[in-house]
py3Dmol code that shows the C-alpha trace and the ligand (Angstrom):
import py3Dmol

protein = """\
ATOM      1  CA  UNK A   1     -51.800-202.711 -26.914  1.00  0.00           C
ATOM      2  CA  UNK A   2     -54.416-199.881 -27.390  1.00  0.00           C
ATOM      3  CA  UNK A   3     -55.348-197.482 -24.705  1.00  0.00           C
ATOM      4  CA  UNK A   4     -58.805-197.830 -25.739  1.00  0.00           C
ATOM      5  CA  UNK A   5     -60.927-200.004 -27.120  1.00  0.00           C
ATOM      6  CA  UNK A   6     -62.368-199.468 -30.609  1.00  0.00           C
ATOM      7  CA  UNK A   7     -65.716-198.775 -29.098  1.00  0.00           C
ATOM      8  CA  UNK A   8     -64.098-196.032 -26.741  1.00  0.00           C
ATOM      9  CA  UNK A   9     -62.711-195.048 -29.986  1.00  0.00           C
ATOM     10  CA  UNK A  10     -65.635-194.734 -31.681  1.00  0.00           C
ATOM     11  CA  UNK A  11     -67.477-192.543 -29.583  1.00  0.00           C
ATOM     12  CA  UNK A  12     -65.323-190.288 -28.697  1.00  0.00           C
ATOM     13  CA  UNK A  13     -64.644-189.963 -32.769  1.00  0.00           C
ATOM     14  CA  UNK A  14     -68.542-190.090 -33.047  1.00  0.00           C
ATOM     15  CA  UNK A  15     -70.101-189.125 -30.011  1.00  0.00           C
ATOM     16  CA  UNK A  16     -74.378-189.727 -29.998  1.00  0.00           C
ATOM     17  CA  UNK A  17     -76.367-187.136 -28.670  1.00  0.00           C
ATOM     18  CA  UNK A  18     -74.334-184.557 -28.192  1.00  0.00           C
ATOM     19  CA  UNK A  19     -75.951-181.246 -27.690  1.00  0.00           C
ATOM     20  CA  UNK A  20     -78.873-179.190 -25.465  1.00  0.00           C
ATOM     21  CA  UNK A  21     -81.978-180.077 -24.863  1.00  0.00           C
ATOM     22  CA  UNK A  22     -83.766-176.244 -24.807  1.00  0.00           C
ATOM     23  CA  UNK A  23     -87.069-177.619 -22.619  1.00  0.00           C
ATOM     24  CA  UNK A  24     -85.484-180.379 -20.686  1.00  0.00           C
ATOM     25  CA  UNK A  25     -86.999-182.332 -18.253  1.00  0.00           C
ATOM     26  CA  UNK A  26     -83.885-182.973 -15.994  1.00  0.00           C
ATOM     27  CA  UNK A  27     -80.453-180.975 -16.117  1.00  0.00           C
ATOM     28  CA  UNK A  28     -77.822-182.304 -14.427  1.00  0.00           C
ATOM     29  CA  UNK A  29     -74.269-181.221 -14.449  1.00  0.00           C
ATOM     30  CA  UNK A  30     -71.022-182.767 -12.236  1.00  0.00           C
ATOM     31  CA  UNK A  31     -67.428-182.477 -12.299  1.00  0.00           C
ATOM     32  CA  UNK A  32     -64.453-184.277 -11.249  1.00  0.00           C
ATOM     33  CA  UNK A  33     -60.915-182.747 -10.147  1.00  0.00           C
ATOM     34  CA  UNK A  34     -58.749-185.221 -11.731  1.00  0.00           C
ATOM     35  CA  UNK A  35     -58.906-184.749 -15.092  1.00  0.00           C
ATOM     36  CA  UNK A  36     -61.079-181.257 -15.083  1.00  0.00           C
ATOM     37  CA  UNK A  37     -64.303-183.381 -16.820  1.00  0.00           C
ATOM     38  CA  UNK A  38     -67.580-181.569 -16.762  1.00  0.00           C
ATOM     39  CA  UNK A  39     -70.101-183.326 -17.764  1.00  0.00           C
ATOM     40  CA  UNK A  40     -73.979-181.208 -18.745  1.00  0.00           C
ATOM     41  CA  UNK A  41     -76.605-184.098 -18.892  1.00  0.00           C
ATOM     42  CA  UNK A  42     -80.714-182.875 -20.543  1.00  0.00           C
ATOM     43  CA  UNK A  43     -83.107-185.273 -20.546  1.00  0.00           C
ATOM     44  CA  UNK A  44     -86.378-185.012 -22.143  1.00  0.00           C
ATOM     45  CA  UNK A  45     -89.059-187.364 -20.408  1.00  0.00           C
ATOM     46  CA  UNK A  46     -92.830-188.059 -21.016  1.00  0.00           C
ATOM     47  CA  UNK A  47     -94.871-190.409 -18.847  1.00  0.00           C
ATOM     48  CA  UNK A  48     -92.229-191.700 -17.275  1.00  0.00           C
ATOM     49  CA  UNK A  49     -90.052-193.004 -20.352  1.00  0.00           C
ATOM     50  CA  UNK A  50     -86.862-190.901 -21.448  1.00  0.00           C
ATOM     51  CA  UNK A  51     -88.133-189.876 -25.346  1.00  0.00           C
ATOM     52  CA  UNK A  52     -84.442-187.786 -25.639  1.00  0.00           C
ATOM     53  CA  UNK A  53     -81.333-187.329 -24.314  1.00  0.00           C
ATOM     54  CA  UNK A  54     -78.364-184.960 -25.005  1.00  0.00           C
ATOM     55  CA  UNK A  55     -75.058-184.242 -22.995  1.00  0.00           C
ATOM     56  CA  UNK A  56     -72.317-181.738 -23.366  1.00  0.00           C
ATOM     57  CA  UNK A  57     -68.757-182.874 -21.978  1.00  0.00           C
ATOM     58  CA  UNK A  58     -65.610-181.030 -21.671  1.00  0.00           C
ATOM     59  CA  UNK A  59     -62.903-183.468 -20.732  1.00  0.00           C
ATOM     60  CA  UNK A  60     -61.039-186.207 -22.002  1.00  0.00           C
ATOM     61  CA  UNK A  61     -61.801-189.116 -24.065  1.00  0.00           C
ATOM     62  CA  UNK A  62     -63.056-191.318 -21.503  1.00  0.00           C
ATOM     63  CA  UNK A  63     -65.587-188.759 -20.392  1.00  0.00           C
ATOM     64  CA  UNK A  64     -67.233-188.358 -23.651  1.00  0.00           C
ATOM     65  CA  UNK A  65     -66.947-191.804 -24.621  1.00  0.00           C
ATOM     66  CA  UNK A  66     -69.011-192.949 -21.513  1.00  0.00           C
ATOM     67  CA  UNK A  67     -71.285-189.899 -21.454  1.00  0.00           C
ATOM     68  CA  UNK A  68     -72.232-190.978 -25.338  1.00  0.00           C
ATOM     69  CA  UNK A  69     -72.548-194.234 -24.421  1.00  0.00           C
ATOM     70  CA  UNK A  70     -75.033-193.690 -21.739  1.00  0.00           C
ATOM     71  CA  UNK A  71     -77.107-191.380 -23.124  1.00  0.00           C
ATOM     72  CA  UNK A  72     -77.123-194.207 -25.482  1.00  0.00           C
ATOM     73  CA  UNK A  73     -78.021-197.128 -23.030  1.00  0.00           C
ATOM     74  CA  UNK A  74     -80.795-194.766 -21.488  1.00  0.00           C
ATOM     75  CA  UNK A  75     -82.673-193.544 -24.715  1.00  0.00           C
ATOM     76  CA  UNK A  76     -85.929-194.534 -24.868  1.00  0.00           C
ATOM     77  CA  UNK A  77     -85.965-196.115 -21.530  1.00  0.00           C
ATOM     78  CA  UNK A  78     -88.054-196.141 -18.399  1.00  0.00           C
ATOM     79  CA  UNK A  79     -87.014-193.710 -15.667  1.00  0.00           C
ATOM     80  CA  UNK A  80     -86.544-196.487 -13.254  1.00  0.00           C
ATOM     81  CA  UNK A  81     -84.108-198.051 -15.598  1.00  0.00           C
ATOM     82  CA  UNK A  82     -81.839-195.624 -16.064  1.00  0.00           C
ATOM     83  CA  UNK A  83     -81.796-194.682 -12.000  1.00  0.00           C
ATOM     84  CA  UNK A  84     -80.223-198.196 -12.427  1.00  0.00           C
ATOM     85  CA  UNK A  85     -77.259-197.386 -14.684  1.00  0.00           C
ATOM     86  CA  UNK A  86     -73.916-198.112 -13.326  1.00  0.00           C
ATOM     87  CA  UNK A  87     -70.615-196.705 -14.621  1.00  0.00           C
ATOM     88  CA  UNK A  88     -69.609-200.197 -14.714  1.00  0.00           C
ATOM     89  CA  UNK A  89     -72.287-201.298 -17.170  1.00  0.00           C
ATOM     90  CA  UNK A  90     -71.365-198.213 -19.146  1.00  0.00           C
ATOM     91  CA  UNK A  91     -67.206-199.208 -19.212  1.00  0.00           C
ATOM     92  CA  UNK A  92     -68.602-203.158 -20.043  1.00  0.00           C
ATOM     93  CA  UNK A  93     -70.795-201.663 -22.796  1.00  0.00           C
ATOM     94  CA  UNK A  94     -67.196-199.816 -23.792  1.00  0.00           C
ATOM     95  CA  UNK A  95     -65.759-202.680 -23.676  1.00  0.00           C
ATOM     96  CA  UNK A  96     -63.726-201.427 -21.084  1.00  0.00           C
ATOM     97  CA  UNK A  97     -62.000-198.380 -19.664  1.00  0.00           C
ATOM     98  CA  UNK A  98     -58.198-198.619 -18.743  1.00  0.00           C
ATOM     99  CA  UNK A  99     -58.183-198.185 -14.886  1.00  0.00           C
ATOM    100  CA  UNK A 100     -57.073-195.354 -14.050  1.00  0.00           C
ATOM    101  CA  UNK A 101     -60.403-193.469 -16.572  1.00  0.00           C
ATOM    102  CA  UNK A 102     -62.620-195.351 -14.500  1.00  0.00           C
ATOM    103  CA  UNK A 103     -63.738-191.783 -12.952  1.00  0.00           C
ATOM    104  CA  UNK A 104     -64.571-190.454 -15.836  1.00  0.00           C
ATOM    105  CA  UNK A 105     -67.192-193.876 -16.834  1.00  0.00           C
ATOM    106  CA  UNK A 106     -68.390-192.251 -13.173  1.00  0.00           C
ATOM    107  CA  UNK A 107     -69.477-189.090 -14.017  1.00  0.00           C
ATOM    108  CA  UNK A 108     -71.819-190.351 -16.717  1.00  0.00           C
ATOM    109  CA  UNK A 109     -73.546-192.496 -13.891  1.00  0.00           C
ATOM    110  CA  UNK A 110     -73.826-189.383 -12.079  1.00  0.00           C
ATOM    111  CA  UNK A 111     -74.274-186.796 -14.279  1.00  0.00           C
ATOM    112  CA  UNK A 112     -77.576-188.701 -15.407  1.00  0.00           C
ATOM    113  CA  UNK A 113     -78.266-189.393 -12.011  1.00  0.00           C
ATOM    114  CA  UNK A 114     -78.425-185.289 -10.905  1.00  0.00           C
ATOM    115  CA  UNK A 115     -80.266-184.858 -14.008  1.00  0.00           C
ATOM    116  CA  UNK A 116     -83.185-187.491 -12.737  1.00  0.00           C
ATOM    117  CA  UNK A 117     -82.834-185.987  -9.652  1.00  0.00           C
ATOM    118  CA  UNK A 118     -83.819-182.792 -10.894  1.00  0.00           C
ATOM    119  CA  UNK A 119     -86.711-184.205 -13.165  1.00  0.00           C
ATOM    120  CA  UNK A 120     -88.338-185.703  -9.921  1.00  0.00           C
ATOM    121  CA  UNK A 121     -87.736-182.238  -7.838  1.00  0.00           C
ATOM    122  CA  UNK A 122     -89.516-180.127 -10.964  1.00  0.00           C
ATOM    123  CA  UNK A 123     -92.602-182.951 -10.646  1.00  0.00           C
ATOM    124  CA  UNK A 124     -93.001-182.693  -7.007  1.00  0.00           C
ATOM    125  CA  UNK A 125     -92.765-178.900  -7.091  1.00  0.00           C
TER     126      UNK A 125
END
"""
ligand_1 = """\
1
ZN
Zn -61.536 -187.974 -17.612
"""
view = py3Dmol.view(width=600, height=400)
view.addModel(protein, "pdb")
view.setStyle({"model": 0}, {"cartoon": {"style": "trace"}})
view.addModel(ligand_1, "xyz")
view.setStyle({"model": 1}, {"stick": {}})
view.zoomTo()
view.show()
């Protein structure tokens, strides 16, 4: 049996959105130990709605397969939405992750998160 699925496949193959986002909105960047993942998340957001997204990830397959896959999920969608996003909706949409990358699905759910994060701290400012 695969590792991965084909979906994991393709898009770590073909990752969407990959890149910077010069005037972002939100930047959020996070880490994790285990398999040395850093994940850079821009999004670009107008009245509430995110009109682009683009992520840089150093790490493994996993990582960039879920980080593509989210910005993918998120695109075009309401803030409040994507505050929503689970890694587990992003492995499901991935048609699954093998267990032990799980962490990786994880820093996609929270590398957007410290990006909205940082979106809401710019509008209060
Ligand atoms: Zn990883």
């Amino acid at each position: 049996m695969a590792l991965y699925s084909e979906t994991v496949m393709d898009h770590f193959l073909h990752p969407r959105n990959v890149g910077v986002i010069e005037d972002a909105d939100g930047v959020g960047e996070v880490g994790n130990a285990k398999c040395g993942d850093i994940m850079k998340m821009y999004l670009k957001i107008e009245n509430g709605i995110i009109v682009d997204v683009k992520f840089e990830t150093f790490g493994c397959a996993s990582a960039i397969a879920s980080s593509s896959m989210a910005t993918e999920m998120i695109k075009g969608k309401p803030v409040v939405e994507a505050m929503l996003l689970t890694n587990k909706a992003v492995a499901e949409a991935l048609d699954g992750l093998p267990a032990h990358k799980m962490h990786c699905s994880v820093l996609a759910e929270e590398a957007i998160q410290a990006a909205l994060e940082d979106y809401e701290r710019r509008k209060a400012e």
